[in-house]
C-alpha positions in Angstrom: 64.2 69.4 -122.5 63.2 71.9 -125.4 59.1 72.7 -125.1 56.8 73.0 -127.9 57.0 76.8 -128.6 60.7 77.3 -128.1 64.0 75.9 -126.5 64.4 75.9 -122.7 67.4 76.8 -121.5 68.0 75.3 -117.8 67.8 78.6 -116.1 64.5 79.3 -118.1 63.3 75.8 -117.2 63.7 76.4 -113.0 62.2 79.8 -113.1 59.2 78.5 -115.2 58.9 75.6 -113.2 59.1 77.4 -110.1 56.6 80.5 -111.6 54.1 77.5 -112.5 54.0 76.4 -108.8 53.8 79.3 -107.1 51.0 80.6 -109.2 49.4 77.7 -108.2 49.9 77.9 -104.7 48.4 81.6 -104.8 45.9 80.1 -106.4 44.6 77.4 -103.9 45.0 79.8 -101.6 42.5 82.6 -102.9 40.4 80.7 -105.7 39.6 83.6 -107.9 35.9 82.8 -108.9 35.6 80.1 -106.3 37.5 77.8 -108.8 38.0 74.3 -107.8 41.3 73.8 -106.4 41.8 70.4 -108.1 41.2 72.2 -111.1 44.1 74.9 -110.5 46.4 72.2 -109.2 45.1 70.0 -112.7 46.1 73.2 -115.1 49.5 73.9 -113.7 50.5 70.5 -114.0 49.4 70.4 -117.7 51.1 73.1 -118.4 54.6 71.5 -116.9 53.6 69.0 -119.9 52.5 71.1 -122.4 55.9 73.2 -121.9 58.1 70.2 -121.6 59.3 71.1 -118.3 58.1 67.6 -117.0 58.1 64.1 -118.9 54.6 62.4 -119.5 56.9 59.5 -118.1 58.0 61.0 -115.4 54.3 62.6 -114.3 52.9 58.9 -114.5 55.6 57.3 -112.7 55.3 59.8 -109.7 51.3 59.1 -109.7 51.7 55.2 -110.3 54.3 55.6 -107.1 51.9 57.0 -105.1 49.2 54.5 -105.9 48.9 53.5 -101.9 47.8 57.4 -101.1 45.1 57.2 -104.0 43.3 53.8 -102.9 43.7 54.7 -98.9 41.8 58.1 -99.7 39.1 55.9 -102.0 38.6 53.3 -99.4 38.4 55.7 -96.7 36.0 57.6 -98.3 34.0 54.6 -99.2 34.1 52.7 -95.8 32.9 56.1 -94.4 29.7 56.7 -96.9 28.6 53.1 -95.9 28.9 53.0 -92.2 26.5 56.6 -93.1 24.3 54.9 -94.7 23.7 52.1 -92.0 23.5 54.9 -89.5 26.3 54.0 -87.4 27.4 57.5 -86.9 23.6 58.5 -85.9 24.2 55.8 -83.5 26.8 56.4 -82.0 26.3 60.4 -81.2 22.5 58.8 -79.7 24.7 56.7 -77.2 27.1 59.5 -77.0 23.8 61.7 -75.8 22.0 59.4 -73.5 25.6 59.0 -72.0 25.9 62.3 -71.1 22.7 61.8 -68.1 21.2 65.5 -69.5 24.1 67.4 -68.6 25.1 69.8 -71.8 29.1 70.0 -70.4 29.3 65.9 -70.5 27.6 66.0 -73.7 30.4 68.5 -75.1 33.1 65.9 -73.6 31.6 63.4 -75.6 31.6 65.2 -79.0 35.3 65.3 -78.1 35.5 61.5 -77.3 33.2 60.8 -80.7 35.3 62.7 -82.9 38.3 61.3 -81.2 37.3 57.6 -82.2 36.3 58.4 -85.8 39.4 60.0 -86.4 41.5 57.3 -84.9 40.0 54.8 -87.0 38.4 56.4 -90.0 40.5 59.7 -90.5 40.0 63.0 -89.0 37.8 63.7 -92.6 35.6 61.2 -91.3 34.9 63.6 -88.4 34.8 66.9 -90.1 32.3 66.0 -92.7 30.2 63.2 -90.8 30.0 64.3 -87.8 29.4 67.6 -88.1 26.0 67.3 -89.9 25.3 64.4 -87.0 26.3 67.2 -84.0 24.5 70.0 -85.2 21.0 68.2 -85.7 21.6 66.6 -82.2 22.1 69.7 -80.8 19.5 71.3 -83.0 17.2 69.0 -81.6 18.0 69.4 -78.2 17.6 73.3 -78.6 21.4 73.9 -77.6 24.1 75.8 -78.6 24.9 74.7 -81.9 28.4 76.3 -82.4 30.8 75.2 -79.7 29.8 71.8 -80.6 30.1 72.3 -84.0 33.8 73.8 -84.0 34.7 70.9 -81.5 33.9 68.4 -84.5 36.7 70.2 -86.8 38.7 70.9 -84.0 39.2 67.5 -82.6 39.5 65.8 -86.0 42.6 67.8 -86.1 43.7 67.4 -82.6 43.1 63.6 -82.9 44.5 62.8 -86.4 48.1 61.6 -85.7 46.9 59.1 -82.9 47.7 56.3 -85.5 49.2 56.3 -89.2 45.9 55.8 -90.6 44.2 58.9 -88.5 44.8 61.6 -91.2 45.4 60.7 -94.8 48.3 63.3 -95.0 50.2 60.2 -92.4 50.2 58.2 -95.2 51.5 60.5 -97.9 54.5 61.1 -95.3 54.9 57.3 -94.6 55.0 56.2 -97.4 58.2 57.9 -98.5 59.7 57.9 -94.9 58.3 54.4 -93.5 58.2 54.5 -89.6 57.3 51.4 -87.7 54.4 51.3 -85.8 56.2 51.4 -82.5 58.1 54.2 -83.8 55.4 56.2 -84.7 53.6 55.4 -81.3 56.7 56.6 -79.6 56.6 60.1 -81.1 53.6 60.5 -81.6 50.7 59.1 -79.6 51.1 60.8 -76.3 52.3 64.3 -78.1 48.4 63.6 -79.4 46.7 62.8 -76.0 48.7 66.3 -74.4 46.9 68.1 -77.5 43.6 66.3 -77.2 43.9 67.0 -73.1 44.5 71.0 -74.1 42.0 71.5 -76.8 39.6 70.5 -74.7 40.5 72.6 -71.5 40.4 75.8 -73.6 37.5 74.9 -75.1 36.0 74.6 -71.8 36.9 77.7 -71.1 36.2 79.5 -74.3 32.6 78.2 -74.4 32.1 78.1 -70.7 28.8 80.0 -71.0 27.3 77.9 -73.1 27.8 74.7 -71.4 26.2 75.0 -68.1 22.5 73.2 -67.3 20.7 70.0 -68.4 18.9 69.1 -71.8 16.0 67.1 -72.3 16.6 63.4 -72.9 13.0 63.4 -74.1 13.9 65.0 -77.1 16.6 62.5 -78.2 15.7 60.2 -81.0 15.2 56.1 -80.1 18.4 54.4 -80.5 16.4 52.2 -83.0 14.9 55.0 -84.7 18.4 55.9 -86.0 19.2 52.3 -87.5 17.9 52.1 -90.9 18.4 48.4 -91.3 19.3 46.4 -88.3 20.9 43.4 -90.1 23.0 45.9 -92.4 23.8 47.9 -88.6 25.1 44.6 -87.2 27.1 43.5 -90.2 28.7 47.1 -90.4 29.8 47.2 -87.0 31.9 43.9 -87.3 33.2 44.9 -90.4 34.2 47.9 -88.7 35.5 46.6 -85.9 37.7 44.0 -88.6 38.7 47.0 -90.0 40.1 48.9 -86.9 42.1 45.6 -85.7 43.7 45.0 -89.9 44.7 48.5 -89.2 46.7 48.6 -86.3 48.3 45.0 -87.5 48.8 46.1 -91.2 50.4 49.2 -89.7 52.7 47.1 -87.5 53.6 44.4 -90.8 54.3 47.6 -93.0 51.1 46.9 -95.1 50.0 49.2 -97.3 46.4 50.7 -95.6 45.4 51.3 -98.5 44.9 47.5 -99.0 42.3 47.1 -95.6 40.7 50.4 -96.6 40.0 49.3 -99.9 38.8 45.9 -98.1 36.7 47.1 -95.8 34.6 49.5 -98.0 34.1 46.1 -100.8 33.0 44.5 -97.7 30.2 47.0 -96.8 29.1 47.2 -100.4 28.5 44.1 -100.9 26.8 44.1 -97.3 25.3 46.9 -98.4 24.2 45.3 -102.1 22.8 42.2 -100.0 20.4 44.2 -97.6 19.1 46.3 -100.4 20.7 49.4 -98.4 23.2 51.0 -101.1 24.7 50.2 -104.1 27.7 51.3 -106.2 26.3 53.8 -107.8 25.0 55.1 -104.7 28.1 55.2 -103.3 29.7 56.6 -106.4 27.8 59.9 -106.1 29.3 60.2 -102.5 32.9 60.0 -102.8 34.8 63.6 -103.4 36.1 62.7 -107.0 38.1 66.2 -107.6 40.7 65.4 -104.3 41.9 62.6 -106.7 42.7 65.4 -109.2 44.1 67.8 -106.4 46.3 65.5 -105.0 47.6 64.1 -108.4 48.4 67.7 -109.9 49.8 68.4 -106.9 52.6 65.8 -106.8 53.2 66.3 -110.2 54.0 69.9 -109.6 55.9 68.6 -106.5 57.8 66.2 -108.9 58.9 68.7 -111.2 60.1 71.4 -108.5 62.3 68.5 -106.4 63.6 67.8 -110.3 65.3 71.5 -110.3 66.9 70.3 -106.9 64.9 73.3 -105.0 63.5 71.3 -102.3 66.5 69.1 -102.0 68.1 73.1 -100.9 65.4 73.8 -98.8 65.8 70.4 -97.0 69.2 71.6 -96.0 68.3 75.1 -95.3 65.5 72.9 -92.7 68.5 71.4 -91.4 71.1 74.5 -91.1 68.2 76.3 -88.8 67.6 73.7 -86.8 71.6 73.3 -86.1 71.4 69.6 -86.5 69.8 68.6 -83.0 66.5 66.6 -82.4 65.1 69.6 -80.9 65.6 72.0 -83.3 64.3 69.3 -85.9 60.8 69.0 -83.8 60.5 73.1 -83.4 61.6 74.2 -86.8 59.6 71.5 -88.9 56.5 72.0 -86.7 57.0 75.9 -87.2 57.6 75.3 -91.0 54.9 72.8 -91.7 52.3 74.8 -89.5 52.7 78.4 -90.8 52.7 76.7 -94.7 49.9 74.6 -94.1 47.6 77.7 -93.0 49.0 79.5 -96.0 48.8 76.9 -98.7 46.9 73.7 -97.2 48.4 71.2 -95.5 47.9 68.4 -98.6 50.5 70.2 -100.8 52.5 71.3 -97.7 53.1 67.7 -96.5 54.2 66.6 -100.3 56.4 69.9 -100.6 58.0 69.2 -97.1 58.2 65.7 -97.5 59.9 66.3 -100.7 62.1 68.4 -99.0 63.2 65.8 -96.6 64.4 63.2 -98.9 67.5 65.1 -98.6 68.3 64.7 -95.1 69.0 61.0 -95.7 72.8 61.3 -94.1 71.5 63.7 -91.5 71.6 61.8 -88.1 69.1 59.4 -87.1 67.7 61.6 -84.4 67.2 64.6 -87.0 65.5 62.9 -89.3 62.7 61.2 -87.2 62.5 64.7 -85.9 61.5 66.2 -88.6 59.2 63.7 -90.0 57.5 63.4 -86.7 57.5 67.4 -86.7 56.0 67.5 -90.4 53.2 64.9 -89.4 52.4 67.1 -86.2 52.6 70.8 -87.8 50.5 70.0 -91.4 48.2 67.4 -89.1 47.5 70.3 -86.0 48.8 73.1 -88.0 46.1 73.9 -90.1 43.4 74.7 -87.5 44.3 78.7 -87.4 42.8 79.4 -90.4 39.9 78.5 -92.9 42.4 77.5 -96.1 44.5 75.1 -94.2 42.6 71.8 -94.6 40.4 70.6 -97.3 38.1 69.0 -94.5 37.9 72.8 -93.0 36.4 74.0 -96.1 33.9 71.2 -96.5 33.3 72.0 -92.9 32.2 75.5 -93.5 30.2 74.5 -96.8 28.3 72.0 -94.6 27.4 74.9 -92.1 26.2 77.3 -94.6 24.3 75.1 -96.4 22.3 75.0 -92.6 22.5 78.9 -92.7 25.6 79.1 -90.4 27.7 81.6 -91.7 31.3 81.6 -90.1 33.4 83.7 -91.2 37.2 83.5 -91.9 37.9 86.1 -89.0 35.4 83.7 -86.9 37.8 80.9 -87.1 40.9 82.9 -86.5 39.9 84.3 -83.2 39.6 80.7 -81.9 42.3 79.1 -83.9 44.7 81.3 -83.0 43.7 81.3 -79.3 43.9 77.6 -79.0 46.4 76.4 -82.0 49.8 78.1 -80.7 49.4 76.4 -77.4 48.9 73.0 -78.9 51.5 72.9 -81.2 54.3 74.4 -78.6 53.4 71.9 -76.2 52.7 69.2 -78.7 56.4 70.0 -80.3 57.9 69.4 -76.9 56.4 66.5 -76.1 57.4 65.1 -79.5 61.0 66.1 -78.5 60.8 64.2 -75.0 60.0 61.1 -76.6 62.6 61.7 -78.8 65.2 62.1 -76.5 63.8 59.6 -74.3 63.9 56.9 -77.2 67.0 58.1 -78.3 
């Protein structure tokens, strides 16, 4: 397709295309000036336009295809400002607390448990960015150790996030081009997350083993009813939650798009919210991350135009060459692929890359293929907990600690990430193989 300044030949057209992406990817990766990285993803996409590499047509049917990815990351994001708002997540870290009978090592298994459930049900974002702030004034307050607790919160959100499809929004964008049943996905998936869950908490037990011995002061813990704001609003959020957890699990069994009970669930707690006077649109508005919309839609739209050059549809073969066409070579190679990229260039456009990639494995045996989509779930889900780039939720993570004058460094999070992370992922990896063979 000729651009506006001069005619594209077809060779011109790949290398641009490819030039335009990987500028991009270098640029998410070290955001000169701190730019937004919705805003890099944003320009190189216009400029696919602008140069004609890429239909308008074609960039607005890949984002109208994807609609279920756009809603699920809305509702989620709602459903989780509004169970803040009627203090549920205060809540349930006060239980969590006055659980742990004033020992600090039961109260560091129960951050793990916490973060475990929100990121089951609500995504492992959920965890990162609403729990944190929750853990470290509960630890604050209880004049503890603030930062084992605090890197078990991003930590576990990870480790926890491909428990069930709804778990980690990146699930969805793989699902919904390579649609797994629920059993299916159980199958490879959910015991592979309990052996990772089991580790990460061993070695963290051992890591932080000197900060984790002795008792805390229960008197110091807030009233469980000083923490609910509204108790009619705290009631009426817990059902809906609850609702919300079982139209999960069944709409992921019928093949329902999640996006649907997400969305359904958050209009719920406004207008619970609306009723009790607690929150109101606008409110709610001001707390949803507006710029991942625009990072996630210039992303596939790069995506788009790269798979157009057939590049990824090569790479998907390449994936399958190295991994010599067995099960276990599917689960080791895409874990290894979609972890090491992840860490590099954040796991968002790494899932749409590899799942783009994958679309050309459709003859490849049965096997193979739920290999590697099980082993591209597991490496961009786990893989990005090595270093501070690899997850959008990592970065709001850190943000949220300075902001409380906790300044971790990159090289901070590497020396645990890659302590614990390696040993995760190869176990993880094998485990998904054994249910693999065994299902096979």
């Amino acid at each position: 397709m000729p651009g506006f300044f001069l005619p594209i030949t077809p060779t011109v057209k790949i290398v641009l295309i490819v030039l335009i992406a990987g500028l991009v990817l270098i640029g998410i990766m070290l955001r000169p000036w701190k730019t937004n990285e919705a805003l890099i993803a944003l320009v190189g996409a216009g400029l696919l336009l602008v140069l004609g590499l890429l239909s308008p047509l074609s960039a607005l049917f890949t984002l109208v295809q994807d609609w279920n990815i756009f809603f699920f990351f809305l509702g989620m994001m709602g459903l989780s400002a509004l169970a803040e708002t009627a203090g549920f997540f205060d809540w349930l870290a006060t239980i969590a607390a006055r659980l742990s009978s004033n020992s600090v090592r039961r109260l560091f298994l129960n951050t793990f448990l916490l973060g475990t459930l929100i990121s089951m049900f609500l995504s492992n974002d959920a965890t990162a960015l609403i729990l944190t702030p929750i853990i470290y004034s509960l630890t604050t307050r209880l004049k503890l150790s603030v930062l084992p607790f605090l890197f078990a919160c991003t930590f576990i959100a990870d480790s926890a996030s491909f428990l069930l499809p709804v778990s980690n929004p990146i699930n969805i964008i793989v699902l919904s081009a390579f649609p797994l049943d629920l059993w299916t996905f159980l199958r490879l998936l959910f015991l592979p997350s309990l052996v990772v869950i089991s580790i990460n908490i061993g070695l963290f037990l051992l890591l932080y083993r000197r900060h984790l011995h002795g008792q805390f002061d229960s008197k110091r813990l807030p009233a469980v009813a000083e923490v609910v704001k509204h108790q009619g609003y705290f009631r009426y959020t817990c059902v809906v939650l609850l609702l919300v957890a079982i139209a999960y699990v069944t709409a992921a069994a019928l093949a329902i798009p999640l996006s649907l009970v997400a969305m359904a669930g958050a209009l719920l707690l406004l207008l619970g919210a609306w009723y009790w006077k607690q929150s109101n649109l606008r409110a709610v508005r001001g707390q949803v991350s507006w710029s991942i919309f625009g990072f996630i839609a210039g992303m596939f739209i790069i995506v788009q135009a790269v798979e157009n050059t057939g590049l990824t549809a090569q790479f998907g073969q390449f994936l399958l060459h190295l991994s010599d066409g067995t099960g276990l070579g599917a689960v080791l190679i895409g874990t290894a692929g979609a972890a090491l990229g992840t860490n590099v260039i954040n796991n968002l456009p790494m899932a749409v890359g590899m799942t783009s990639s994958l679309h050309s494995l459709q003859h490849a045996p049965l096997a193979v293929r739920h290999g590697f989509i099980a082993a591209t779930i597991f490496g961009c889900d786990l893989g990005p907990n090595v270093t501070t780039v690899g997850s959008l939720a990592t970065v709001l993570w850190l943000l949220i600690l300075r902001r409380r004058n906790l300044d971790v460094s990159g090289l901070d999070y590497f020396k645990v990430g890659i302590i614990v992370t390696p040993v995760m992922l190869a176990a993880g990896a094998l485990t998904v193989w054994v249910m693999l063979f065994l299902g096979g």
